[in-house]
C-alpha positions as MATLAB code, in Angstrom:
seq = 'XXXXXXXXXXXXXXXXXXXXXXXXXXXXXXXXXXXXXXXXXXXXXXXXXXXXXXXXXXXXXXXXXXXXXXXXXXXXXXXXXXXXXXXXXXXXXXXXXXXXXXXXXXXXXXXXXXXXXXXXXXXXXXXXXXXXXXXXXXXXXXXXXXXXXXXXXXXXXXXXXXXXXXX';
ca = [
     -55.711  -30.841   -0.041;
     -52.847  -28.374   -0.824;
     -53.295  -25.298    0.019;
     -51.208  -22.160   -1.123;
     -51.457  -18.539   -0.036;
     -50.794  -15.614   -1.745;
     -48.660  -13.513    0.522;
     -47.114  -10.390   -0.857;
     -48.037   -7.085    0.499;
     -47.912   -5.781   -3.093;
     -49.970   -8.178   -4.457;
     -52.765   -7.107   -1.854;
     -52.228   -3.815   -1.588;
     -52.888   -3.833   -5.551;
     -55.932   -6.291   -5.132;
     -57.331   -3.954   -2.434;
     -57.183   -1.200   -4.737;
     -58.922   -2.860   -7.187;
     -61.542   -4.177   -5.129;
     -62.405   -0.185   -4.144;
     -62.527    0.801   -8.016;
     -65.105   -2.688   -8.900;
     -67.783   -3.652   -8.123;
     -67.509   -7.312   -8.983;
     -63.638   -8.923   -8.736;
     -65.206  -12.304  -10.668;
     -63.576  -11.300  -13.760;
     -59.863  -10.168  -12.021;
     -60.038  -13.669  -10.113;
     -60.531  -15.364  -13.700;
     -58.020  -13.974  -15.059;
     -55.652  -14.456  -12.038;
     -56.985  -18.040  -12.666;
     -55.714  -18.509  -16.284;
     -52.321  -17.117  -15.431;
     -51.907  -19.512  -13.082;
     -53.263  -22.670  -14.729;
     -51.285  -21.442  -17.832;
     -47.762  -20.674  -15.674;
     -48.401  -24.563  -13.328;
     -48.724  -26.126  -17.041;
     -45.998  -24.593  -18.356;
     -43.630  -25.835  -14.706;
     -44.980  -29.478  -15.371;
     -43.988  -29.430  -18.951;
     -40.297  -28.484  -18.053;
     -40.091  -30.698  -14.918;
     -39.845  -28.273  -12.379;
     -41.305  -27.222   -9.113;
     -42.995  -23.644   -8.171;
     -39.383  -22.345   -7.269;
     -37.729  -23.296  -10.429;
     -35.767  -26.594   -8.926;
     -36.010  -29.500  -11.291;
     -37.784  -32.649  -10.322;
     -36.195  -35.928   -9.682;
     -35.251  -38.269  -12.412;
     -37.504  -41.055  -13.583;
     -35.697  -43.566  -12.301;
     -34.008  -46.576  -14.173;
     -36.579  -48.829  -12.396;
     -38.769  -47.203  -13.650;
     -37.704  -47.245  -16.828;
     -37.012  -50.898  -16.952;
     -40.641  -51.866  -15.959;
     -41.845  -49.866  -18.398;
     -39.658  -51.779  -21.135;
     -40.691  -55.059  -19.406;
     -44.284  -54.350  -20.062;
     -43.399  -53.274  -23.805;
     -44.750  -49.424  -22.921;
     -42.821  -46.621  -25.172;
     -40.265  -44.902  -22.239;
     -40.525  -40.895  -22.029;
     -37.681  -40.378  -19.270;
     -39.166  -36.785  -18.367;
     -40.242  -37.462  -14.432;
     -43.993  -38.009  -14.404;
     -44.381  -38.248  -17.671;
     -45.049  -42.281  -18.898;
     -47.656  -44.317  -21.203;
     -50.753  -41.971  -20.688;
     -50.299  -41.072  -16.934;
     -48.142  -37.598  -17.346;
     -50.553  -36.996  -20.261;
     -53.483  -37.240  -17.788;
     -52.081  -35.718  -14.619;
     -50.694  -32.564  -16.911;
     -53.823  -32.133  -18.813;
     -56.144  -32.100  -15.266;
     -55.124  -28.883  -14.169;
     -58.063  -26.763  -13.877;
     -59.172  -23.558  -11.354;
     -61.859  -22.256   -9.844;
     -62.661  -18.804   -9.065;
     -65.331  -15.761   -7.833;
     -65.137  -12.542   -6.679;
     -63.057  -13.276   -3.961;
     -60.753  -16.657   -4.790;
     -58.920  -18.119   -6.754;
     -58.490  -22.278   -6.847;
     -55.954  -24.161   -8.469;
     -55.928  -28.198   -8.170;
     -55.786  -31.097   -9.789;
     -58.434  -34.069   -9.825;
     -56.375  -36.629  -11.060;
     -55.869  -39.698   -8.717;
     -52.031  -40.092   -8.258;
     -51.832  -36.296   -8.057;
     -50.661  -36.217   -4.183;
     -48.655  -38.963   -4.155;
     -46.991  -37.504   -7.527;
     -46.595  -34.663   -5.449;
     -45.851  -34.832   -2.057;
     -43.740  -38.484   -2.693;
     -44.920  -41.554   -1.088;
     -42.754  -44.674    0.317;
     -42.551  -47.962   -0.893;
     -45.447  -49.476    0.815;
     -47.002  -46.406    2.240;
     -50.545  -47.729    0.712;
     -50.053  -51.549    1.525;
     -49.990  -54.367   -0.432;
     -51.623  -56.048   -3.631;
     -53.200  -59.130   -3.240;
     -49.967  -60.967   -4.318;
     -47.551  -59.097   -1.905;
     -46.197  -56.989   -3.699;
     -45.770  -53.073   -2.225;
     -48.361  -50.266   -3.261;
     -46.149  -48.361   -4.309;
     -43.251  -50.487   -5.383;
     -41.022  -48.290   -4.558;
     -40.283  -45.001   -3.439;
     -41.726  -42.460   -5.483;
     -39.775  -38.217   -4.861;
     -41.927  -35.624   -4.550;
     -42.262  -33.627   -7.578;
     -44.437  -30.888   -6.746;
     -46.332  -29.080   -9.131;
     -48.661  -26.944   -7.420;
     -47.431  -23.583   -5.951;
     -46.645  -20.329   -6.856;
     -43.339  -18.637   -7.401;
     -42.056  -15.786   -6.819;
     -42.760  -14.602  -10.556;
     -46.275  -16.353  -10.306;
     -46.410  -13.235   -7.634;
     -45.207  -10.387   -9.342;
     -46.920  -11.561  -12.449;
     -50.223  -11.439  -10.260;
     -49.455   -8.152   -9.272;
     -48.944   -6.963  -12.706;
     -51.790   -8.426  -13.955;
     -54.302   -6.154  -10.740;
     -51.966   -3.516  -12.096;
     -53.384   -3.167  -15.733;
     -56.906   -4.017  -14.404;
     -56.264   -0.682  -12.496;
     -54.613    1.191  -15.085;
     -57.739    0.131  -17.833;
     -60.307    1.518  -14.975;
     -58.583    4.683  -14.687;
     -58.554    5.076  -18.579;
     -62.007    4.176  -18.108;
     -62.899    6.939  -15.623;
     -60.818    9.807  -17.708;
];
């Protein structure tokens, strides 16, 4: 499991203050929750990784198996006959009044994202290497720096609607 922490003093000063003006942070965590399954599908969709770095290149053996096997090629990395479909439409997040989860439950997901060797998982009945070949990491899970501030923003209008609230 992949864990990531949030770890800007701004972002918890903000989410302390919050916490001291509600009585319930369910429906903050929620939202934090849609930002970030919204901003981690939006990343996947352009290729890139939490920091803004693109991911590797499908590469052209890739490609060729795919046009071995007749399969239509979509040369964005991760992205192939239904698995990129799958992977980038299993993004889902879990949260209460004091977390906020955001994972995956797609199969391949780790190995799409931390990489794996050629081999790493064995061999098929026939020989041949699970994977076939090295396969980058492409990581998709993580926040960025912007993920951050946006968080931080976001506590900051929950604050700003309880003090219109309280006037």
């Amino acid at each position: 499991m992949l864990r990531v922490e949030l770890k800007s003093d701004e972002a918890f000063a903000a989410l302390d203050r919050l916490a001291g003006a509600l009585d319930d942070m369910s429906p903050v965590m929620a939202d934090v929750g849609e930002f970030l399954l919204e901003s981690t599908e939006e990343r996947f969709d352009r290729g890139v990784d939490p920091e803004g770095a693109a991911w590797a290149p499908k590469s052209q053996t890739t490609i060729d198996a795919y046009v071995r096997r007749g399969k239509a090629v979509d040369r964005r990395p991760l992205w192939g006959p239904g698995e990129g479909v799958r992977l980038a439409k299993s993004f889902s997040y879990a949260s209460g009044p004091s977390f906020v989860e955001l994972g995956t439950n797609a199969i391949q997901s780790a190995v799409m994202h931390f990489g794996a060797k050629k081999g790493a998982f064995g061999k098929t009945k026939r020989g041949s290497s699970i994977p076939w070949g090295d396969i980058p990491a492409r990581p998709f899970l993580g926040l960025s720096e912007s993920d951050q501030a946006n968080i931080v923003e976001l506590v900051e209008e929950w604050l700003e609607e309880i003090g219109a609230r309280g006037r």
